[in-house]
KEKE-3310 file (N, C-alpha, C; in steps of 0.2 Angstrom, whole numbers, plus 5000, padded with zeros to 4 digits):
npx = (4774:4767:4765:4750:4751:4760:4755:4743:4749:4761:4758:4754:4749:4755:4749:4739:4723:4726:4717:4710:4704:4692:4682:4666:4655:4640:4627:4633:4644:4660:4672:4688:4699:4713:4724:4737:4754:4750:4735:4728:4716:4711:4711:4703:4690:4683:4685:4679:4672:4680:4691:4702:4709:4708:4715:4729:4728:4732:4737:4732:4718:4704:4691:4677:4666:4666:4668:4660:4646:4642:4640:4636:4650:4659:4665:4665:4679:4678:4680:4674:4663:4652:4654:4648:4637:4631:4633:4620:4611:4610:4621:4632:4647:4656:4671:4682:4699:4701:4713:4727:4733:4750:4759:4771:4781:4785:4780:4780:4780:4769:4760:4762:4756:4745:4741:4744:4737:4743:4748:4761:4774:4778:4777:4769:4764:4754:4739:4725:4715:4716:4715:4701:4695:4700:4688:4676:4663:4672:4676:4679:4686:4697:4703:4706:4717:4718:4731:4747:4755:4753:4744:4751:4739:4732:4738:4742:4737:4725:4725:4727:4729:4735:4727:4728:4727:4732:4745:4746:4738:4724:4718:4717:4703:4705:4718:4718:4712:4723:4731:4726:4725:4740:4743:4736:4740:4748:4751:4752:4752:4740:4729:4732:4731:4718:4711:4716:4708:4697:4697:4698:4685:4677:4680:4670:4673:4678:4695:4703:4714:4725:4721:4727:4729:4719:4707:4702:4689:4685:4693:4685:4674:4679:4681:4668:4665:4669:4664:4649:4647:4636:4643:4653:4669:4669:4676:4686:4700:4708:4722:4728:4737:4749:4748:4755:4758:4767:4774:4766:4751:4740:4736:4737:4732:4719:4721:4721:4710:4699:4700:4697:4686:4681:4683:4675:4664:4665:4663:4652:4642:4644:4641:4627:4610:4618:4624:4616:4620:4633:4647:4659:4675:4687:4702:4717:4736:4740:4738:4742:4751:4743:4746:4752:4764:4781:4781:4771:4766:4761:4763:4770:4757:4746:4733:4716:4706:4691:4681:4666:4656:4643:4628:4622:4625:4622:4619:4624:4627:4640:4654:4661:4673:4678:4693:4697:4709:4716:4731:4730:4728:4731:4741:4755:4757:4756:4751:4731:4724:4720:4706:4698:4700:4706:4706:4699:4687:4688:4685:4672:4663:4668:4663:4651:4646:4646:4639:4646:4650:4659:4665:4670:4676:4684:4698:4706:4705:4713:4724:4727:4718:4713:4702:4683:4673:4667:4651:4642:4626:4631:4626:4614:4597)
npy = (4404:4414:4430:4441:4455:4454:4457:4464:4479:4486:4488:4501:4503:4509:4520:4518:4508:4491:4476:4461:4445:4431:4417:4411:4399:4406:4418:4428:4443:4443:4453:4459:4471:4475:4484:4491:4495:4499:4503:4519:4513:4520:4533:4532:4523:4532:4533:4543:4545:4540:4543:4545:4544:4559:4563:4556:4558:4572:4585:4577:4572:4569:4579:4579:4587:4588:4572:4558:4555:4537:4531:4532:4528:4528:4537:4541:4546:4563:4560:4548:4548:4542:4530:4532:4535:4522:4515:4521:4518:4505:4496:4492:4486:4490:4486:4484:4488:4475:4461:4452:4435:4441:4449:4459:4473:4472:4477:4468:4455:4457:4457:4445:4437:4440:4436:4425:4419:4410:4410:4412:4421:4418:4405:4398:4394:4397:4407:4414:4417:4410:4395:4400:4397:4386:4376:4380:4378:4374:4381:4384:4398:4400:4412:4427:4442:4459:4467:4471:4461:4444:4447:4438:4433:4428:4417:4401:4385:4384:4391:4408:4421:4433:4451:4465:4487:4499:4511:4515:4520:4515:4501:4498:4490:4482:4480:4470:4460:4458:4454:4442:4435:4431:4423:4412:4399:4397:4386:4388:4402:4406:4403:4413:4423:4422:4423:4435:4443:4441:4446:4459:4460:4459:4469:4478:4489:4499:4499:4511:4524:4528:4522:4517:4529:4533:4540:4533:4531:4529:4515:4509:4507:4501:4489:4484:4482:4468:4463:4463:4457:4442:4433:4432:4435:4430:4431:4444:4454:4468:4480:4493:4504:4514:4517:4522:4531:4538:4552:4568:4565:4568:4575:4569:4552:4557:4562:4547:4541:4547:4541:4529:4528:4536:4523:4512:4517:4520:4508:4502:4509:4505:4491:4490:4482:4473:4475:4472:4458:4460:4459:4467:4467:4475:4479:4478:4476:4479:4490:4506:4515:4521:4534:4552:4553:4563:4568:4573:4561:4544:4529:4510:4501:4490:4484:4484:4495:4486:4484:4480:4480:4483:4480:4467:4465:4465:4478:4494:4494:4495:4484:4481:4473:4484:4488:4501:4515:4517:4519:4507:4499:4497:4488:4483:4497:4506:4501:4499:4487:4471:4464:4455:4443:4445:4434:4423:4436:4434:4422:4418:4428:4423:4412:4412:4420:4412:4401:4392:4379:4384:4377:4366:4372:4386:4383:4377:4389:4396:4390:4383:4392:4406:4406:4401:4409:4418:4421:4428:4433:4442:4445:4446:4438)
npz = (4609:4597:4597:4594:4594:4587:4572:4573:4575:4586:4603:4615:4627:4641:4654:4653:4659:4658:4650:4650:4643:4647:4641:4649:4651:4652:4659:4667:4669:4675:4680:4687:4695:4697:4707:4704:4715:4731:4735:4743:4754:4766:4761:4751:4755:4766:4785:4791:4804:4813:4827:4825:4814:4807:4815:4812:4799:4795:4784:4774:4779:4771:4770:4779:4775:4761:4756:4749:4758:4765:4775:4793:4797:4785:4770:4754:4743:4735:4720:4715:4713:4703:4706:4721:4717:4709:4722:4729:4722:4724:4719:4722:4732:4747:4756:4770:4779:4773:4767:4758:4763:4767:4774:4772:4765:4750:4734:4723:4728:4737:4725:4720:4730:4727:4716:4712:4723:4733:4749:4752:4743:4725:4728:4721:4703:4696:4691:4700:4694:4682:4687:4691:4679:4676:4682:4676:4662:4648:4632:4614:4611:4625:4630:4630:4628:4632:4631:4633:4637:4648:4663:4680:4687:4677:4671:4668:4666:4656:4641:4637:4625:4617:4614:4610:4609:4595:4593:4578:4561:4559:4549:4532:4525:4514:4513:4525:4520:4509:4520:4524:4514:4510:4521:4519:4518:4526:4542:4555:4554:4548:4558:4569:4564:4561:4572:4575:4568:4574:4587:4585:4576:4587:4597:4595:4585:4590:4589:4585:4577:4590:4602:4611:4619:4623:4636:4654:4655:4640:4642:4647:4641:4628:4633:4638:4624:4622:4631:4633:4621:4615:4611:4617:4629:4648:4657:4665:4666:4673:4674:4684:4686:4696:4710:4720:4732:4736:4742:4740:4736:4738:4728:4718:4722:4719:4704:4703:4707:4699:4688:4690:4694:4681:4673:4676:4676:4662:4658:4664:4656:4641:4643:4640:4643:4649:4660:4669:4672:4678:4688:4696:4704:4713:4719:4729:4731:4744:4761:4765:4776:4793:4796:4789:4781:4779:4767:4761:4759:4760:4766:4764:4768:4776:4778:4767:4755:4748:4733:4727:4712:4701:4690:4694:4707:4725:4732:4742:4755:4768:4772:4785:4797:4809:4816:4822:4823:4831:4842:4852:4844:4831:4818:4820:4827:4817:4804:4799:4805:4799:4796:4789:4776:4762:4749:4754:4753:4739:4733:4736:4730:4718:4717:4721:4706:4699:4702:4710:4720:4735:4746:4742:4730:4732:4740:4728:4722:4728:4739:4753:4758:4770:4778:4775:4778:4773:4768:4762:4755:4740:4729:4715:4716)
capx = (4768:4769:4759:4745:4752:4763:4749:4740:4754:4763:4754:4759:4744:4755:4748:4731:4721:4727:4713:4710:4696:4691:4676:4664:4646:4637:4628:4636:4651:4664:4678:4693:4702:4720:4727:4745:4754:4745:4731:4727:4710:4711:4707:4695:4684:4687:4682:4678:4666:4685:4691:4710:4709:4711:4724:4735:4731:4734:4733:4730:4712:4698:4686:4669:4661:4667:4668:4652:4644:4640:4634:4637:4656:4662:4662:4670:4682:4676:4681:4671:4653:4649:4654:4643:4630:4630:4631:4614:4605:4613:4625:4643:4646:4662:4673:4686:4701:4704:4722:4730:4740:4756:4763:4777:4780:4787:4776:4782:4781:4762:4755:4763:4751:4737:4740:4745:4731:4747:4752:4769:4776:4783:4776:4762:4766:4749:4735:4719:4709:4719:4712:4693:4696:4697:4684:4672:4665:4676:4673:4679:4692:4696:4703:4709:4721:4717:4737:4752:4757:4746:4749:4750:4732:4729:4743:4742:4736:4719:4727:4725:4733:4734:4723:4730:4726:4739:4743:4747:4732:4718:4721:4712:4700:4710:4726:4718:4711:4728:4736:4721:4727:4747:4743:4730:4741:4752:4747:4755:4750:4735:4724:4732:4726:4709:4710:4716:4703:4692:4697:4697:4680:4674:4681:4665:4676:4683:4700:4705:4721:4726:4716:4731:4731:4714:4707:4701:4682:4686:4694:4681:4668:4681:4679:4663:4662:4669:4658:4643:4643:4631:4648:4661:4673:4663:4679:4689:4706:4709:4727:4730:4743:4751:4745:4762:4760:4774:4772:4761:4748:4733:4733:4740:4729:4712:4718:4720:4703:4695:4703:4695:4678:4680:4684:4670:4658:4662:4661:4645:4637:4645:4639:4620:4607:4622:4626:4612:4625:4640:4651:4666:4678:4693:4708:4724:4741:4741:4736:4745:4752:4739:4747:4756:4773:4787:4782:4765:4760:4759:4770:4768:4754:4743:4724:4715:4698:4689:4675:4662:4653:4638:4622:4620:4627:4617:4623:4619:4630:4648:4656:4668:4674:4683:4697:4699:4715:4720:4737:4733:4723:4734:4748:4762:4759:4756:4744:4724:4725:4717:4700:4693:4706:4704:4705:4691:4682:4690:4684:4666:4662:4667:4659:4642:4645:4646:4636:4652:4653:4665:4668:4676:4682:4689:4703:4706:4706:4716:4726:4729:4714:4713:4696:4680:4668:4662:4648:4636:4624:4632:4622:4607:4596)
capy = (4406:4420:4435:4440:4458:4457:4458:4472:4483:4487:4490:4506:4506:4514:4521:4516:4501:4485:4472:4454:4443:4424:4416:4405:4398:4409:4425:4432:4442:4445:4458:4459:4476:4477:4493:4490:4500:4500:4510:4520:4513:4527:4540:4529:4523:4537:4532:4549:4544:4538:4551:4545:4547:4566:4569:4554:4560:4579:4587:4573:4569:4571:4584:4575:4589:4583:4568:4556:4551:4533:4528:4538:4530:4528:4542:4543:4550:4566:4559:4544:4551:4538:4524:4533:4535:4515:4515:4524:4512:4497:4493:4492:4486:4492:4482:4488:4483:4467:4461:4446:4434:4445:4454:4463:4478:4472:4478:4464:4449:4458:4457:4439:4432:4443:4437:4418:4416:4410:4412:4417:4424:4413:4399:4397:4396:4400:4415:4412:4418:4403:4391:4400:4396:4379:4374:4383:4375:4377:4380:4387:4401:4401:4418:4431:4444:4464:4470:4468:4452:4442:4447:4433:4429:4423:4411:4395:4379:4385:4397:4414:4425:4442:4457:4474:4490:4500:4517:4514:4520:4510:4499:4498:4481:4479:4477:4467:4453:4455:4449:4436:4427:4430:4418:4407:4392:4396:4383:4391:4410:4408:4402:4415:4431:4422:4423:4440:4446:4440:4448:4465:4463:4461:4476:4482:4496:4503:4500:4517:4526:4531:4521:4517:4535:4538:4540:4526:4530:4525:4508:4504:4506:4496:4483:4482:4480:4463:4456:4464:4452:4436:4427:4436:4434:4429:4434:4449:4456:4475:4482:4498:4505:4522:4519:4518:4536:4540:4558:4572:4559:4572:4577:4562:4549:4563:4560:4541:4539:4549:4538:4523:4531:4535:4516:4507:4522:4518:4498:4500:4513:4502:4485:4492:4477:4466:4478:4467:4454:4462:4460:4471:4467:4481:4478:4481:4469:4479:4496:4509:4517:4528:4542:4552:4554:4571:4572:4574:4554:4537:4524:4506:4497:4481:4482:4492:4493:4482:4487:4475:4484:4479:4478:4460:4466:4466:4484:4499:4495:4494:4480:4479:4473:4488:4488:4507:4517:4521:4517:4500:4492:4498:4484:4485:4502:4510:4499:4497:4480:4465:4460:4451:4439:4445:4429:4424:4439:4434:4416:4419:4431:4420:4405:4416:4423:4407:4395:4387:4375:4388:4374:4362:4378:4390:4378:4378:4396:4398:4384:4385:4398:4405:4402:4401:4410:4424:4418:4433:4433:4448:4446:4447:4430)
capz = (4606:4592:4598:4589:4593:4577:4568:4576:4580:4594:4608:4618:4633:4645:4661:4652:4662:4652:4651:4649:4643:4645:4642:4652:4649:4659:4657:4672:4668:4681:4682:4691:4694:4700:4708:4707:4719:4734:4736:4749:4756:4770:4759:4745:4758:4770:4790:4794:4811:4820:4828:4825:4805:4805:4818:4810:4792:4795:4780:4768:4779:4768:4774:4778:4771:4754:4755:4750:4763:4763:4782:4799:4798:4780:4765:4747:4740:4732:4714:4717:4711:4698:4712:4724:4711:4709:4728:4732:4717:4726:4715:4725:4742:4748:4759:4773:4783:4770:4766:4759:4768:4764:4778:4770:4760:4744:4728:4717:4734:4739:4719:4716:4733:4728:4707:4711:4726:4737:4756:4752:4737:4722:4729:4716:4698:4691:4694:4704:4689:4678:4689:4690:4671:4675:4683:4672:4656:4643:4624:4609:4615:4633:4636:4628:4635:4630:4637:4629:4641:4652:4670:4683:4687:4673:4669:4670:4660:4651:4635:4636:4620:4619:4611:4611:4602:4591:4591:4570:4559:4556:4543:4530:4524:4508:4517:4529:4514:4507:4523:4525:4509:4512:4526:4521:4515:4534:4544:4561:4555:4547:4564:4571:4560:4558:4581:4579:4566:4578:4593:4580:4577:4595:4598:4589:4581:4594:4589:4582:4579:4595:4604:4618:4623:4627:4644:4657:4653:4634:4640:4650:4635:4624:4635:4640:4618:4621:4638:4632:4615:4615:4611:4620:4636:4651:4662:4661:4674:4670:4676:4682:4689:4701:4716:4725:4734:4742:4741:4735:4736:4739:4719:4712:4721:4715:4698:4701:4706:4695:4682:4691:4693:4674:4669:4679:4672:4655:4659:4664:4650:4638:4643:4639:4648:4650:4662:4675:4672:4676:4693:4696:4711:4714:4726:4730:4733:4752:4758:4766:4784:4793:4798:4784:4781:4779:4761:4760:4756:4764:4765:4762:4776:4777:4776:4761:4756:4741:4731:4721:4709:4695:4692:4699:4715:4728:4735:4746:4763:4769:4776:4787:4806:4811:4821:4827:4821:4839:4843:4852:4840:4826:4816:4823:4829:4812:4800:4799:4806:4792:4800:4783:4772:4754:4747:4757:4748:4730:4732:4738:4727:4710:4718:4719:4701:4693:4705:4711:4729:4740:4751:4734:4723:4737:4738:4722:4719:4734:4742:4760:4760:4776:4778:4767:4781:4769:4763:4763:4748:4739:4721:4715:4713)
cpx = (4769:4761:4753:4748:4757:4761:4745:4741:4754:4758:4756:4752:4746:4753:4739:4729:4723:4721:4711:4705:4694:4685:4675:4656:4640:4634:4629:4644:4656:4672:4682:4698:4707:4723:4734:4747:4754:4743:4730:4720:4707:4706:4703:4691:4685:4683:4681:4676:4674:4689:4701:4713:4711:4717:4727:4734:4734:4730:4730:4722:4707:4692:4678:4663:4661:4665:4661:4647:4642:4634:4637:4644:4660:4661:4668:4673:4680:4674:4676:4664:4651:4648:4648:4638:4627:4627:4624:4610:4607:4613:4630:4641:4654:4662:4680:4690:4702:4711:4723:4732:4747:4755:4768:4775:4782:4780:4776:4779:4772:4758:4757:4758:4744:4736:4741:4738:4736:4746:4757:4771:4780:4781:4773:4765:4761:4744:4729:4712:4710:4714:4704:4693:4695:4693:4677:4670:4669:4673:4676:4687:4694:4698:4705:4713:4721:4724:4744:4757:4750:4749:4747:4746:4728:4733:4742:4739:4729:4725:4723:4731:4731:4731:4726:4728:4732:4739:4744:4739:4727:4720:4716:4709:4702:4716:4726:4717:4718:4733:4734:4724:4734:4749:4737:4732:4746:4749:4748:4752:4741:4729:4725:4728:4720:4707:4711:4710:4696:4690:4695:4688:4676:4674:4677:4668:4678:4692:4704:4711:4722:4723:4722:4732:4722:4711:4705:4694:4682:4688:4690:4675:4671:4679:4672:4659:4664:4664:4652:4641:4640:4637:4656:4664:4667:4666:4684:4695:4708:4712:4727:4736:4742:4749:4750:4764:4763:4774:4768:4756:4741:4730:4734:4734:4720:4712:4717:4714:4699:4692:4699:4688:4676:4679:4678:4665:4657:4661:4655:4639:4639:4642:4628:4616:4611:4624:4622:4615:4632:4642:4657:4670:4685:4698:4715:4729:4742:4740:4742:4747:4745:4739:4751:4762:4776:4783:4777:4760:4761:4765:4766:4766:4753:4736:4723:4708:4698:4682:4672:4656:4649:4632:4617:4622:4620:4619:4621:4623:4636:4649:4662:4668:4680:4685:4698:4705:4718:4723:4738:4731:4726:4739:4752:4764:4761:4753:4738:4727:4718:4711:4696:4698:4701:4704:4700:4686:4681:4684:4676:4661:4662:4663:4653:4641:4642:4642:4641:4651:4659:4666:4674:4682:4685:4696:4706:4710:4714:4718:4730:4723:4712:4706:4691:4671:4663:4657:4641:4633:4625:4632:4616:4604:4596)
cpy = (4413:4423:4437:4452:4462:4459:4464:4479:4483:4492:4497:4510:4511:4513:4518:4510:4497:4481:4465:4449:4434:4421:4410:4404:4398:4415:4430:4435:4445:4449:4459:4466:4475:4484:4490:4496:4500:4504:4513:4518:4517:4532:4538:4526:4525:4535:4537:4551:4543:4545:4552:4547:4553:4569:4563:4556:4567:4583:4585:4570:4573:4574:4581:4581:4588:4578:4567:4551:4544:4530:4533:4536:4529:4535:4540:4546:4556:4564:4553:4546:4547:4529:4525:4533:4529:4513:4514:4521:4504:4493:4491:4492:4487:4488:4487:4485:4474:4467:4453:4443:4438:4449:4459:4468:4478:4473:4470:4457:4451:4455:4450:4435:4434:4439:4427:4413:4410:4412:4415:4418:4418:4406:4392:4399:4399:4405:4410:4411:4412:4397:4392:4396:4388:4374:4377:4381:4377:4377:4385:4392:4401:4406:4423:4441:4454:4467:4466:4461:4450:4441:4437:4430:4427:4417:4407:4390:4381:4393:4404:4418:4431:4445:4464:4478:4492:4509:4519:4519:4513:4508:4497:4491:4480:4474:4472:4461:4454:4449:4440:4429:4427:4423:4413:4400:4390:4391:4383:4399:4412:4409:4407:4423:4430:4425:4430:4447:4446:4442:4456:4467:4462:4466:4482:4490:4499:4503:4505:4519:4530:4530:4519:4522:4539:4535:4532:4524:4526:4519:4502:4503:4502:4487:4479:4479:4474:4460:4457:4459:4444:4432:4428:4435:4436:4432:4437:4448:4464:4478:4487:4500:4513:4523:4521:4528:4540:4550:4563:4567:4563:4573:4571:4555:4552:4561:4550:4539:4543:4544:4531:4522:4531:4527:4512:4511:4519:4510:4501:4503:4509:4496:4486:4486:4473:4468:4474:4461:4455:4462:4461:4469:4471:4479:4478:4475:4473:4486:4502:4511:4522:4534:4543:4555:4563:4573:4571:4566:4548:4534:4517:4502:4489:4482:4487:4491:4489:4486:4482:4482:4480:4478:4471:4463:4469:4469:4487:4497:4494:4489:4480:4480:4480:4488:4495:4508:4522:4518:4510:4496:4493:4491:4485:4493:4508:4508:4499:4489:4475:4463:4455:4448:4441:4438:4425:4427:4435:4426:4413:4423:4428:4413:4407:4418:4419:4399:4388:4384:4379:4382:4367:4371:4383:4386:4379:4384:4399:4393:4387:4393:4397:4404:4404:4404:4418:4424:4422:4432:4441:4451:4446:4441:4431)
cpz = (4603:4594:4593:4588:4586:4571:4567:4576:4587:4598:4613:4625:4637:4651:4658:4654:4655:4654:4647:4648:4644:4647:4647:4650:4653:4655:4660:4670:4676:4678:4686:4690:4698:4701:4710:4711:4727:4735:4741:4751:4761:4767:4754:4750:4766:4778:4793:4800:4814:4819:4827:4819:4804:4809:4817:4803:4791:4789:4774:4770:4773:4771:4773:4775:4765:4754:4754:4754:4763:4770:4786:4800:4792:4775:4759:4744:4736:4723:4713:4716:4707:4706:4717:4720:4714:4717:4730:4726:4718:4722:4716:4731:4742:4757:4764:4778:4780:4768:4764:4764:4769:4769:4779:4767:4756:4737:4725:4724:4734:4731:4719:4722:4729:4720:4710:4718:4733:4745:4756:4743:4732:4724:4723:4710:4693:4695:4696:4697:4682:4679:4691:4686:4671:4678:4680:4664:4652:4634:4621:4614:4623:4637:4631:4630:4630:4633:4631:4632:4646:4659:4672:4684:4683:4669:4669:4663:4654:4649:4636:4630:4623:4613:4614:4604:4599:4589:4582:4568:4559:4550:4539:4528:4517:4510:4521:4528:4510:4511:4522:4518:4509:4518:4526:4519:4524:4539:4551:4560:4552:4554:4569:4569:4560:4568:4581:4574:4571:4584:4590:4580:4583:4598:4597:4586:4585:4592:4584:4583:4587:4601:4614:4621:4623:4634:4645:4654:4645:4636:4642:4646:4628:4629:4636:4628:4617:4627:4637:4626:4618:4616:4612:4626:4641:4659:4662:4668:4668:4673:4678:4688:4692:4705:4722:4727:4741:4744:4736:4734:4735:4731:4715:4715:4720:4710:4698:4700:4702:4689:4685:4689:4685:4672:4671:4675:4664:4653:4657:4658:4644:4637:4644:4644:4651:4656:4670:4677:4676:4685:4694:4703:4708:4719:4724:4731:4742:4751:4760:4773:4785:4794:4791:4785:4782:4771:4758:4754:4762:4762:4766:4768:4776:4774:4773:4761:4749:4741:4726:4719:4704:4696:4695:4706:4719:4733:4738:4755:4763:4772:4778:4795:4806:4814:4825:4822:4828:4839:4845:4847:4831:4822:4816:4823:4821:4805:4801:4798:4800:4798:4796:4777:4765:4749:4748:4753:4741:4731:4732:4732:4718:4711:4716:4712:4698:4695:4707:4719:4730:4744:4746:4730:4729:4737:4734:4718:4725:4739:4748:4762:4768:4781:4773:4771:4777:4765:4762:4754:4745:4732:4722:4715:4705)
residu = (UNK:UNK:UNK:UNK:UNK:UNK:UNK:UNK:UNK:UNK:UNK:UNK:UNK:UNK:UNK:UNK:UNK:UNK:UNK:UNK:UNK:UNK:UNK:UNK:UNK:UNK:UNK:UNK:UNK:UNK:UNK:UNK:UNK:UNK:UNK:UNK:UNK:UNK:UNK:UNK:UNK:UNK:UNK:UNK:UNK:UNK:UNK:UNK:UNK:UNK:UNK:UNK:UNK:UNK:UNK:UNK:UNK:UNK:UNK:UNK:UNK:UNK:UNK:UNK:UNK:UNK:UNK:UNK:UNK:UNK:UNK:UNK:UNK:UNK:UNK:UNK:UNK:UNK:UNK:UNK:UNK:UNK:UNK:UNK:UNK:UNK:UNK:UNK:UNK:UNK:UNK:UNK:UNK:UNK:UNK:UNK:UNK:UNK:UNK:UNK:UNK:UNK:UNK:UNK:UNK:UNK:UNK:UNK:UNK:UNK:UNK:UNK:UNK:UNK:UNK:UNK:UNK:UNK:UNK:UNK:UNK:UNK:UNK:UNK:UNK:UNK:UNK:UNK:UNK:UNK:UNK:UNK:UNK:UNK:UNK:UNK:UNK:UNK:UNK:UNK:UNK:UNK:UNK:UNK:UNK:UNK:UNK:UNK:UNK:UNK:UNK:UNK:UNK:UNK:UNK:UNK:UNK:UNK:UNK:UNK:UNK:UNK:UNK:UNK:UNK:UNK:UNK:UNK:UNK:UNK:UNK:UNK:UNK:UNK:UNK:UNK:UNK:UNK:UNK:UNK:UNK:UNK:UNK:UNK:UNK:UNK:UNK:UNK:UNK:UNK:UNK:UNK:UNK:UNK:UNK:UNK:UNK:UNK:UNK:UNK:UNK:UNK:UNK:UNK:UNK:UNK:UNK:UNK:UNK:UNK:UNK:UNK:UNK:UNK:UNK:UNK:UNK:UNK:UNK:UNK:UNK:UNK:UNK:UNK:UNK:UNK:UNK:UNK:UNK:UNK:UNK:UNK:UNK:UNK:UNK:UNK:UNK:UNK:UNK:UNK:UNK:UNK:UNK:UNK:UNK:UNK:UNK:UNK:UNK:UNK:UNK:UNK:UNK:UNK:UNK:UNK:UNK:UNK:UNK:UNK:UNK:UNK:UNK:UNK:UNK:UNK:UNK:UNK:UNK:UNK:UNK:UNK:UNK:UNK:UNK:UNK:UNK:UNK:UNK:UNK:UNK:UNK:UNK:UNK:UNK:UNK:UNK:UNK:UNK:UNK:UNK:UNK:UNK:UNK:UNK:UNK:UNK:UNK:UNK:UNK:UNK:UNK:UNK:UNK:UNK:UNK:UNK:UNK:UNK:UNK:UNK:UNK:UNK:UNK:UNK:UNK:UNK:UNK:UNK:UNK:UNK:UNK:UNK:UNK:UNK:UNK:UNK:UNK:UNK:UNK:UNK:UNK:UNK:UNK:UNK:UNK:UNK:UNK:UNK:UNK:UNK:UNK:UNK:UNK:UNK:UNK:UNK:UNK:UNK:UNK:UNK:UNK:UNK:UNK:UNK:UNK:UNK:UNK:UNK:UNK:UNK:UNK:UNK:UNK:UNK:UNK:UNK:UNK:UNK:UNK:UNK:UNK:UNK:UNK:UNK:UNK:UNK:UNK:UNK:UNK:UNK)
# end
């Protein structure tokens, strides 16, 4: 399949979240946020009330006087202010102590269950969010992919192309009716310019020079200019990456989340009323160790936190069975043990968006799901 990126220029996103779009026939939209890496959910949804949290993170615990309080044993990461915001106008329910099946520590082995919706790694050749895709009507385009490739969860048999912006200039609308008739007799490039002029103007003009180097906030207000249109993608996956802190972890995961805090903000200010539509879920391929290492960071654990955000969410409390971070109650004597299967989460959560049977589509989404007992009402009606 001939990129449509040949067209647009080269795409040069970088560390900026990469973003993916495909429609469904709904006015619910749903988003999916990838933290490659693992994240630490220690220090983003900080358990400040357990008394084991500060004497195993040292100097990396978050000070509850900063932090933002959420109940009498969670708090927020300081950078986290827009998240709280949403929080406290119950918008976002954060989740804690959730994990794939995957019990290892491989980057690449943790993302391929958590992207293909698998038990083990490699088993699965298509993404979970492929197979949303296909049981959701279909029509007209069915996905379209804001990223210079299309990760693994959205793979699969329903077509997804790619959209990327271009650090080139803006080109002007001359040049762009000269291509238009250079390809109008092509019978392979033509349907492709016409698809990629069309991803162009969804973008309602957002695609400016240098539009691959601007911040998070900026990507999450280019996106929100395709799921906000009346005839735009209904379901998005939004990349990001560096979570993987191995050291210096204090200032490096500060700026990560700022940058998250940033992309969800500009989502939601971008997608104006649609924004009552709109469901964001956040999560990791696994989380971290709780105590912290030699070199002022964490190392690779099991259970992390999730966070659903948007104004269909039916927000304002934490959930999560908590295990303790005392020595016995720990994973193997050095993770936050898994109390809640994120798959579970994932499956439940798109069932609710889109008025799916979780006892037919969880399967689906997720074969060999480890159960399908998550069935809290976590929307709005």
């Amino acid at each position: 399949m001939i990129d449509r990126r040949n067209f647009l220029g080269a795409a040069t996103l970088l560390s900026v979240p990469k973003i993916l779009f495909a429609q469904a026939n709904t006015d619910r939209r749903f988003v999916f946020i990838i933290q490659r890496g693992a994240a630490d959910g220690l220090n983003t949804l900080v358990p400040y009330a357990d008394p084991q949290y500060a004497k195993l993170r040292g100097a990396l615990a978050i000070d509850p006087a900063v932090g933002l309080k959420l109940d009498g044993m969670f708090a927020l990461h300081p950078s986290l202010k827009q998240m709280n915001d949403m929080f406290q106008r119950k918008e976002a329910t954060f989740f804690h102590a959730v994990a794939s099946p995957y019990r290892d520590r491989s980057h690449f082995d943790g993302q391929n269950v958590l992207e293909t919706g698998g038990i083990l790694p490699y088993v699965l050749k298509d993404g979970w969010m492929n197979r949303l895709m296909s049981v959701l009507p279909r029509h007209g385009k069915e996905a379209v992919a804001f990223s210079p490739a299309i990760p693994l969860a959205l793979q699969g048999s329903v077509e997804v192309t790619t959209f990327a912006p271009s650090n080139l200039p803006q080109a002007k609308e001359d040049l762009l009716l000269r291509v238009q008739q250079l390809y109008a007799s092509d019978k392979q490039l033509k349907p492709l310019w016409e698809s990629a002029l069309e991803a162009r103007g969804m973008a309602g003009g957002k695609m400016e020079a240098g539009v691959g180097k601007q911040d998070a906030s900026s990507v999450g207000r280019v996106a929100a200019g395709f799921l906000s249109r009346a005839d735009g993608p209904r379901v998005a996956m939004i990349e990001t990456s560096g979570w993987d802190t191995h050291s210096g972890q204090d200032k490096r995961l500060e700026r990560q989340l700022r940058g998250l805090d940033g992309l969800v903000s500009g989502l939601r200010d971008g997608m104006g009323s649609a924004w009552s539509q709109t469901v964001v879920l956040i999560a990791t391929e696994f989380g971290r160790t709780v105590a912290a290492n030699g070199t002022g960071g964490t190392d690779h654990g099991t259970a992390a936190a999730a966070m659903l955000l948007g104004g269909a969410v039916r927000g304002g409390s934490v959930i999560a069975d908590w295990p303790g971070l005392s020595p016995a109650n720990l994973l193997e004597g050095r993770d936050l043990k898994p109390t809640l299967a994120l798959d579970s989460l994932i499956a439940s959560i798109c069932c609710e968006t889109f008025g799916l049977e979780l006892d037919r589509v969880g399967s689906v989404l997720f074969p060999g799901i480890r159960n399908q007992t998550v069935k809290s009402q976590f929307l709005r009606a």
